[in-house]
MOPAC internal coordinates of N, CA, C and O (Angstrom, degrees):
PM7 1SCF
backbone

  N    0.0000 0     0.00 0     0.00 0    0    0    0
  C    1.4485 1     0.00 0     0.00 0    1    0    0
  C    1.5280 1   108.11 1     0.00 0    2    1    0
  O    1.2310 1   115.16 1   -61.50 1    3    2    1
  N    0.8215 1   126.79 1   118.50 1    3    2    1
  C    2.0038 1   143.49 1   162.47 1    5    3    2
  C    1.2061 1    86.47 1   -46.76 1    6    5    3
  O    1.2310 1   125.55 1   -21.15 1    7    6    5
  N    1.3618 1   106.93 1   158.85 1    7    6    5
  C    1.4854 1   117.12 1   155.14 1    9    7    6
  C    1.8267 1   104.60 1  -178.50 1   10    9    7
  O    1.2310 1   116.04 1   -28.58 1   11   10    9
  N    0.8907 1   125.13 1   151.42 1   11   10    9
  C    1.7618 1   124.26 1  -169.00 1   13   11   10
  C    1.7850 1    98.82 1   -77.52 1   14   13   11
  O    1.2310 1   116.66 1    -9.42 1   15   14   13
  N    1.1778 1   123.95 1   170.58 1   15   14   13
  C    1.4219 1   139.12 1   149.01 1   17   15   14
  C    1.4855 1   123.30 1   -36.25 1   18   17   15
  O    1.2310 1   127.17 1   126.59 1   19   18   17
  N    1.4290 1   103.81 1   -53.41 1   19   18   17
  C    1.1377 1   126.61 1  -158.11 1   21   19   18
  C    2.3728 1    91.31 1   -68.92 1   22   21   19
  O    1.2310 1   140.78 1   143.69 1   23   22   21
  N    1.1304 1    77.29 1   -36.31 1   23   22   21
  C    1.9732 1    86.47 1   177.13 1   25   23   22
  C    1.9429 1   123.76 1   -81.45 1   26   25   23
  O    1.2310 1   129.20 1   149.98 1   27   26   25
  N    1.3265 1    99.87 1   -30.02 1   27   26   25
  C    0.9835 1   129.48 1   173.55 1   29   27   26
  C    2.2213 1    92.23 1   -57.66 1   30   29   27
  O    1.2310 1   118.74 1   111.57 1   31   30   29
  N    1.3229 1   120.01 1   -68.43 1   31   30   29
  C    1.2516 1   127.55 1  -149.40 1   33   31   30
  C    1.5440 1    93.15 1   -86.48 1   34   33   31
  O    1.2310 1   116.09 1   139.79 1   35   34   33
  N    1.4496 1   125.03 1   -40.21 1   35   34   33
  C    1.7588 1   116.23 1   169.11 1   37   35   34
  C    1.7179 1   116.88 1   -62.88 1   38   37   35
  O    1.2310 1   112.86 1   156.35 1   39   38   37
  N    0.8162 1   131.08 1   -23.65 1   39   38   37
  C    1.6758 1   149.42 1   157.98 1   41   39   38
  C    1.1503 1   105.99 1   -41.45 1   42   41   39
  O    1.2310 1   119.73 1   120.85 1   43   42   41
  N    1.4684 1   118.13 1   -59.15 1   43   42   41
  C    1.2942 1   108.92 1   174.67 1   45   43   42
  C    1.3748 1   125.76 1   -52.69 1   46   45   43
  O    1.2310 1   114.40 1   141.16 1   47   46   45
  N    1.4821 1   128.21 1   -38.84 1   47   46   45
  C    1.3881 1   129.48 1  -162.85 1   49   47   46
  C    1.6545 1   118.76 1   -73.30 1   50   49   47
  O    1.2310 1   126.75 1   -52.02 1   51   50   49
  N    0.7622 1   104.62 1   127.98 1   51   50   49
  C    1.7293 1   116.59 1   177.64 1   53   51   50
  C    1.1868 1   118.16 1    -3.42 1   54   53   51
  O    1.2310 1   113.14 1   123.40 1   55   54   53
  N    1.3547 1   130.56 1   -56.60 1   55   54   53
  C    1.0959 1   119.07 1  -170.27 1   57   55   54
  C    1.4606 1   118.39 1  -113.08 1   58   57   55
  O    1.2310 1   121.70 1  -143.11 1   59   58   57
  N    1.2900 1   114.36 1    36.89 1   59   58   57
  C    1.5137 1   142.27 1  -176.84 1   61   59   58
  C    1.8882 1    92.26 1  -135.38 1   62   61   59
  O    1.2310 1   107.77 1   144.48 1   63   62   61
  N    0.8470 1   140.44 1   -35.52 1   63   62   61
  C    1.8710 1   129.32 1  -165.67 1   65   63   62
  C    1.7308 1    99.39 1   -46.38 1   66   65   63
  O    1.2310 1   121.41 1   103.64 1   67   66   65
  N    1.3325 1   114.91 1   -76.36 1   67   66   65
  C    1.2862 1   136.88 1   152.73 1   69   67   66
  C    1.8757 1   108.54 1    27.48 1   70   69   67
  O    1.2310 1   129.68 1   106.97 1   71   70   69
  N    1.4310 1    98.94 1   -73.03 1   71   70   69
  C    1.3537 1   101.31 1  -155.31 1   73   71   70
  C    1.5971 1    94.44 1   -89.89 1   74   73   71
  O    1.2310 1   132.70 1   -35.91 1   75   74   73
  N    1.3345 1    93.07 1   144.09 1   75   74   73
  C    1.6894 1   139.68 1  -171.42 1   77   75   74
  C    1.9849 1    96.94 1   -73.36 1   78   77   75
  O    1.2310 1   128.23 1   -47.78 1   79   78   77
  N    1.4630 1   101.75 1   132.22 1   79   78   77
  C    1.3519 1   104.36 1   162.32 1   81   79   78
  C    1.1965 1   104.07 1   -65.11 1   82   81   79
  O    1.2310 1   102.77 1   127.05 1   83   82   81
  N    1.2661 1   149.20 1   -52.95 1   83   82   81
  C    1.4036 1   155.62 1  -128.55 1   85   83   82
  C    2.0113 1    92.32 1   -84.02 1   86   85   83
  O    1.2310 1   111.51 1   135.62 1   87   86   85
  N    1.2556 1   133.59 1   -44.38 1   87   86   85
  C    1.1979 1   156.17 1   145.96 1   89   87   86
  C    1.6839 1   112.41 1   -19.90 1   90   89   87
  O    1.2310 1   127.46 1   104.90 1   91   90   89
  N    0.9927 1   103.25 1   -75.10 1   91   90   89
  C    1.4944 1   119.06 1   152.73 1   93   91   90
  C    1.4700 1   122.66 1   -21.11 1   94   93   91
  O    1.2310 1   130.36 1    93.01 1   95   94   93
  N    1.4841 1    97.61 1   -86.99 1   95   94   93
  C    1.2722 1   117.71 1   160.41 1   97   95   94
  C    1.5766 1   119.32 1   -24.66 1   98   97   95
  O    1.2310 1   120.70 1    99.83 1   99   98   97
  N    1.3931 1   116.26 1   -80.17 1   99   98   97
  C    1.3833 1   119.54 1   154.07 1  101   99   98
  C    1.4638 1   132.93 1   -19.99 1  102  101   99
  O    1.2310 1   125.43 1   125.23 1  103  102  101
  N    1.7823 1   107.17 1   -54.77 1  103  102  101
  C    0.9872 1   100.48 1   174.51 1  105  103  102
  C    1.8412 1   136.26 1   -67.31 1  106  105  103
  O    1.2310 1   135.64 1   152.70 1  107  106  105
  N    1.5693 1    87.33 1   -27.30 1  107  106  105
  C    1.7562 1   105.07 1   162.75 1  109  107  106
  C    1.7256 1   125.26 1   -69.75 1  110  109  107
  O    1.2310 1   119.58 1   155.01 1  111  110  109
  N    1.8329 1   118.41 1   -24.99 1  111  110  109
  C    0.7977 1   110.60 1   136.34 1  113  111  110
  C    1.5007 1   173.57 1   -48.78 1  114  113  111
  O    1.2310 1   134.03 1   161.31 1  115  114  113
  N    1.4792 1    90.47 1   -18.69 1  115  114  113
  C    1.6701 1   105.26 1  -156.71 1  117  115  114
  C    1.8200 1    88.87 1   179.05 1  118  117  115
  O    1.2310 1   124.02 1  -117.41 1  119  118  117
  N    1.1930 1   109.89 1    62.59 1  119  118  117
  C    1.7504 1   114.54 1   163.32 1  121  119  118
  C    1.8127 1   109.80 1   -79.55 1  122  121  119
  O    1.2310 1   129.98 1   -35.51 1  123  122  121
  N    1.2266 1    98.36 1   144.49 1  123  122  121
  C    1.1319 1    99.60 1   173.63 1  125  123  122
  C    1.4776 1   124.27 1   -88.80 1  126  125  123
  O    1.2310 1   124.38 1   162.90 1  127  126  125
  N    1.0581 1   109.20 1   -17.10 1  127  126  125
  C    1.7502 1   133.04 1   170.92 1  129  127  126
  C    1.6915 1   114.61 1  -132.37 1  130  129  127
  O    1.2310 1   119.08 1   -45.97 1  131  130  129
  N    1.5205 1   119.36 1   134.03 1  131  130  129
  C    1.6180 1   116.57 1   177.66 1  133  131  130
  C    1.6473 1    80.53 1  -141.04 1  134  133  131
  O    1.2310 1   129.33 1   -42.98 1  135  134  133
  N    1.3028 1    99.63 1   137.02 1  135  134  133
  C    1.4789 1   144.88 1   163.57 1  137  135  134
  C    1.3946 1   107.12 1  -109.76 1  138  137  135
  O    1.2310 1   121.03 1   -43.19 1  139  138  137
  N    2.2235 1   115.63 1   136.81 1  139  138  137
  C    0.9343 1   103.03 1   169.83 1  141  139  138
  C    1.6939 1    99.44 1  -113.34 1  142  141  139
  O    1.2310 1   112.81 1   -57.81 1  143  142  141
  N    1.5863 1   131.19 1   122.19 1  143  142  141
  C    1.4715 1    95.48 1   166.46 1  145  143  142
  C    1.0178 1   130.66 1   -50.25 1  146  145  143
  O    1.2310 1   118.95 1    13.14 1  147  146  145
  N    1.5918 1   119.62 1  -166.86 1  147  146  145
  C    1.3943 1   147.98 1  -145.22 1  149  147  146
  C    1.9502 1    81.21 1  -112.20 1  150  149  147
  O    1.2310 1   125.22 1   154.69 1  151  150  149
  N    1.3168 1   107.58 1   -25.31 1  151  150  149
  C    1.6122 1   110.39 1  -175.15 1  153  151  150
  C    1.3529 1   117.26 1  -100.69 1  154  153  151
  O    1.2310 1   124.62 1   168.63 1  155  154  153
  N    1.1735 1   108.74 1   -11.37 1  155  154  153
  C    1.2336 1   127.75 1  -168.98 1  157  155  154
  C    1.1977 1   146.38 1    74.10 1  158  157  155
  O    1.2310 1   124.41 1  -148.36 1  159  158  157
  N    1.5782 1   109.14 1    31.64 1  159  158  157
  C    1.5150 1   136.29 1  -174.42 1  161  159  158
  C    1.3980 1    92.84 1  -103.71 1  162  161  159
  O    1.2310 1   124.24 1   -18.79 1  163  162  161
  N    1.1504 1   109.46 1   161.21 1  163  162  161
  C    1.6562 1   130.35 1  -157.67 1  165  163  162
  C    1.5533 1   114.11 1  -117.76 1  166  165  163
  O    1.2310 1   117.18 1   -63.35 1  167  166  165
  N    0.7851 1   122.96 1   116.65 1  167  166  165
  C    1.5243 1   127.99 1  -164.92 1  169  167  166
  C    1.6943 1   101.71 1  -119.91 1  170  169  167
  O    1.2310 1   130.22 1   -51.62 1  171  170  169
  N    1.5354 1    97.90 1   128.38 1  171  170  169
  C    2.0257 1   112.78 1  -158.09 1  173  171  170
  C    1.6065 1    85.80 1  -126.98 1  174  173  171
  O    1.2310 1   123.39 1   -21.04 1  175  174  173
  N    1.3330 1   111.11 1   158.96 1  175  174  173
  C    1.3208 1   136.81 1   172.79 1  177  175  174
  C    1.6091 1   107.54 1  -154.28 1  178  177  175
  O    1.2310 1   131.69 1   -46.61 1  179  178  177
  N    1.0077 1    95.03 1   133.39 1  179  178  177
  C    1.7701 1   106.22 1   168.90 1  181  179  178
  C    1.5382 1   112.67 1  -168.02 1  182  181  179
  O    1.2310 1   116.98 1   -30.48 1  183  182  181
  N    1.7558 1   123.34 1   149.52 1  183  182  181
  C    0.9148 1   110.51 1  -179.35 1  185  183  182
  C    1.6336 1   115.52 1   -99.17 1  186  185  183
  O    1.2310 1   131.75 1   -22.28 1  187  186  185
  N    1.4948 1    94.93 1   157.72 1  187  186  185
  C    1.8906 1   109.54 1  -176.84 1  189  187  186
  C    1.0097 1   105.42 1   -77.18 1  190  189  187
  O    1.2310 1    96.54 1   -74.96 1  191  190  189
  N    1.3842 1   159.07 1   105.04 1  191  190  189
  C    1.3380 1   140.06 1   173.34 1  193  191  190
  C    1.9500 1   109.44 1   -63.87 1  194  193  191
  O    1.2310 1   129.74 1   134.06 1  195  194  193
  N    1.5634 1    98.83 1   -45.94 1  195  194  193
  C    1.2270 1   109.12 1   177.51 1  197  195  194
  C    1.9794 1   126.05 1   -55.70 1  198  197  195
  O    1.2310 1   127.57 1   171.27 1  199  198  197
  N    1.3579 1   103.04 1    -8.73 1  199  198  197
  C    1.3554 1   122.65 1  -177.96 1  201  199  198
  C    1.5093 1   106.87 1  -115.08 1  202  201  199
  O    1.2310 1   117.60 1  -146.31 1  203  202  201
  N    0.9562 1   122.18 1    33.69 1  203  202  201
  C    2.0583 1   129.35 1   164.85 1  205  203  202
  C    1.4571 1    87.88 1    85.62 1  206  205  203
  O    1.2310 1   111.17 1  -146.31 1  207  206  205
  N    1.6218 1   134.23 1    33.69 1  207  206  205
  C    1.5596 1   109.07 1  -166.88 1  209  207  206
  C    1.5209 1   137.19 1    60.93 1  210  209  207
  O    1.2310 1   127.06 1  -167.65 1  211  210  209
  N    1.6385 1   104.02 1    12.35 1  211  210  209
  C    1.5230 1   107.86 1   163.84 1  213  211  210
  C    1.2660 1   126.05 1   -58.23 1  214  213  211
  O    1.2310 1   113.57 1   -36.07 1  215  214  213
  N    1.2261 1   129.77 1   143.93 1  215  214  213
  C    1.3684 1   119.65 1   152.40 1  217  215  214
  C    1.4769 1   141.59 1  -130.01 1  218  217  215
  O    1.2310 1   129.93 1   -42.38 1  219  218  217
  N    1.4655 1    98.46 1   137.62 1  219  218  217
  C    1.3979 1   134.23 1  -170.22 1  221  219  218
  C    1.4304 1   119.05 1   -55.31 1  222  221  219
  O    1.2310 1   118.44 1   -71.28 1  223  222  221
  N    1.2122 1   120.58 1   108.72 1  223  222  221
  C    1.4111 1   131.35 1   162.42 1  225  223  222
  C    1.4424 1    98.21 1   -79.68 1  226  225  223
  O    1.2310 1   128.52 1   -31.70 1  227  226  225
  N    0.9742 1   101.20 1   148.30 1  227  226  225
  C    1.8416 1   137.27 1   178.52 1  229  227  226
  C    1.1808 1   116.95 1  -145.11 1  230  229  227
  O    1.2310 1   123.19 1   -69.50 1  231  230  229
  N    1.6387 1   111.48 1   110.50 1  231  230  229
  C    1.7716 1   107.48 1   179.92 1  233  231  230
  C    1.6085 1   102.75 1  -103.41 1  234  233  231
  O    1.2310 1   116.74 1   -28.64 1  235  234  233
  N    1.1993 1   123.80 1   151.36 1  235  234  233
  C    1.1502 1   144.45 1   156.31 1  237  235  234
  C    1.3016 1   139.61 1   -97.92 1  238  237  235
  O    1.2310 1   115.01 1   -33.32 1  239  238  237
  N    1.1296 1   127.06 1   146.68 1  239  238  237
  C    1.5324 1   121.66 1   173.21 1  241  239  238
  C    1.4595 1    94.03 1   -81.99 1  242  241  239
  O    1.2310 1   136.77 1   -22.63 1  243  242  241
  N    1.3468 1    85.14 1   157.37 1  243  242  241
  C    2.0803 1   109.36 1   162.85 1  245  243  242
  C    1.5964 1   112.33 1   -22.06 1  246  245  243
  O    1.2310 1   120.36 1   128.27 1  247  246  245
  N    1.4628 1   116.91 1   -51.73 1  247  246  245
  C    1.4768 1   119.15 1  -160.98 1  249  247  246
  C    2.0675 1   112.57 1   -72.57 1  250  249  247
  O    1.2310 1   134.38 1   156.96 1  251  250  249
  N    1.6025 1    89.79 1   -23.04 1  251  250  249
  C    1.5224 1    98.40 1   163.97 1  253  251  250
  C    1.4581 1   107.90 1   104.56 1  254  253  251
  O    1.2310 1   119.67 1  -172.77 1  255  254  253
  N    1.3144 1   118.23 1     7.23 1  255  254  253
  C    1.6016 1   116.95 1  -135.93 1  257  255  254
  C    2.0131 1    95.93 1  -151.43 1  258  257  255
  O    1.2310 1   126.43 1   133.13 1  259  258  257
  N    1.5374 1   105.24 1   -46.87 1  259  258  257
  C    1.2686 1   103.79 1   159.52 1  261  259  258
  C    1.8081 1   145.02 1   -56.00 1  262  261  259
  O    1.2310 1   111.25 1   -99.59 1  263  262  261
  N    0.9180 1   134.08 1    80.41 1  263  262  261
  C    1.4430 1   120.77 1  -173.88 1  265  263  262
  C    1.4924 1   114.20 1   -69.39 1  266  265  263
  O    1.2310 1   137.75 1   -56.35 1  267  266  265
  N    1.3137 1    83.21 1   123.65 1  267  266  265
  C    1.7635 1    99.98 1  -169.98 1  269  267  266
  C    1.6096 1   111.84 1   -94.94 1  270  269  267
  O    1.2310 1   119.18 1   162.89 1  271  270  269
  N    1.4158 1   119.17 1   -17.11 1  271  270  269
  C    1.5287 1   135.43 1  -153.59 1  273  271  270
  C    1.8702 1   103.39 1  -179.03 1  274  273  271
  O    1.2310 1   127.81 1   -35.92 1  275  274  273
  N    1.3682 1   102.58 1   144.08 1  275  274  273
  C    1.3471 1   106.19 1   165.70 1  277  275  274
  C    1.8024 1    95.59 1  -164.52 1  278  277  275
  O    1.2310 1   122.73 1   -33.54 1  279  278  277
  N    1.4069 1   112.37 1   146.46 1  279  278  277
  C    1.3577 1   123.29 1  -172.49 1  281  279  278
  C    1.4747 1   131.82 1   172.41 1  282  281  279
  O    1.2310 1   101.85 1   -96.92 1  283  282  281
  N    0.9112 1   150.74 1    83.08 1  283  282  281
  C    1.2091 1   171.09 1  -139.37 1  285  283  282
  C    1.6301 1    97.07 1   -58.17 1  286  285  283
  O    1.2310 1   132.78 1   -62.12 1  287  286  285
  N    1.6148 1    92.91 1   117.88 1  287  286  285
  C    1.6084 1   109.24 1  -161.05 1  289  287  286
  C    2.0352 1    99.99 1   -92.19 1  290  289  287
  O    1.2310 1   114.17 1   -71.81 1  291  290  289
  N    1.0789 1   128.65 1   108.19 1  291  290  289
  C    1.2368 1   110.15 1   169.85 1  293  291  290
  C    1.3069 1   134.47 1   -92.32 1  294  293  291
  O    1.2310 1   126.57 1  -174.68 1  295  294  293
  N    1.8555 1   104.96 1     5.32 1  295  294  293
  C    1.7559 1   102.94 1   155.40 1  297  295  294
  C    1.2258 1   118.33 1   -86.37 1  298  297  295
  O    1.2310 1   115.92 1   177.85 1  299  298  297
  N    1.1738 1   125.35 1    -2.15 1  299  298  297
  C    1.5093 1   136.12 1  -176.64 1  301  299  298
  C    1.4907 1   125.66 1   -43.02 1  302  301  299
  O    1.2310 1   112.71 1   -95.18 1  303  302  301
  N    1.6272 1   131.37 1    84.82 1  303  302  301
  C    1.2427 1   119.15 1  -165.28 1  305  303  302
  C    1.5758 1   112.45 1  -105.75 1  306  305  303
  O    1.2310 1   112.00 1   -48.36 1  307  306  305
  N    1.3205 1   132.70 1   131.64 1  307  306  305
  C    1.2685 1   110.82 1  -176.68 1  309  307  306
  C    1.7174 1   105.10 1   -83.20 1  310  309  307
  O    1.2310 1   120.10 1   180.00 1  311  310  309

């Protein structure tokens, strides 16, 4: 999985360790919601079943393929 620096160093923090690449993955597979920004980074939602049914935002760079951000959104309504 690609992913920027900037994702690499939020991963670390406490309440980001938690979530599973494989999750991720998933969520870039089979989102239940895609947003494109205004910048052109890609904004994913899907739910974790394995995480109480949270769901996971996943940002992307432009190319679609980079993870720039991932973090469990709790205004997230489908």
């Amino acid at each position: 999985m690609k992913a920027t620096k900037y994702f690499q160093f939020r991963r670390s923090l406490p309440d980001r360790e938690a979530i599973q690449d494989e999750w991720i993955r998933e969520v870039m597979r089979n989102p239940s919601r895609r947003v494109t920004q205004d910048d052109g980074r890609i904004r994913l939602w899907g739910k974790v079943h394995e995480a109480e049914n949270r769901y996971l935002r996943v940002v992307l760079l432009e190319d679609g393929e980079t993870v720039h951000n991932a973090f469990f959104d709790r205004k997230f309504k489908e």
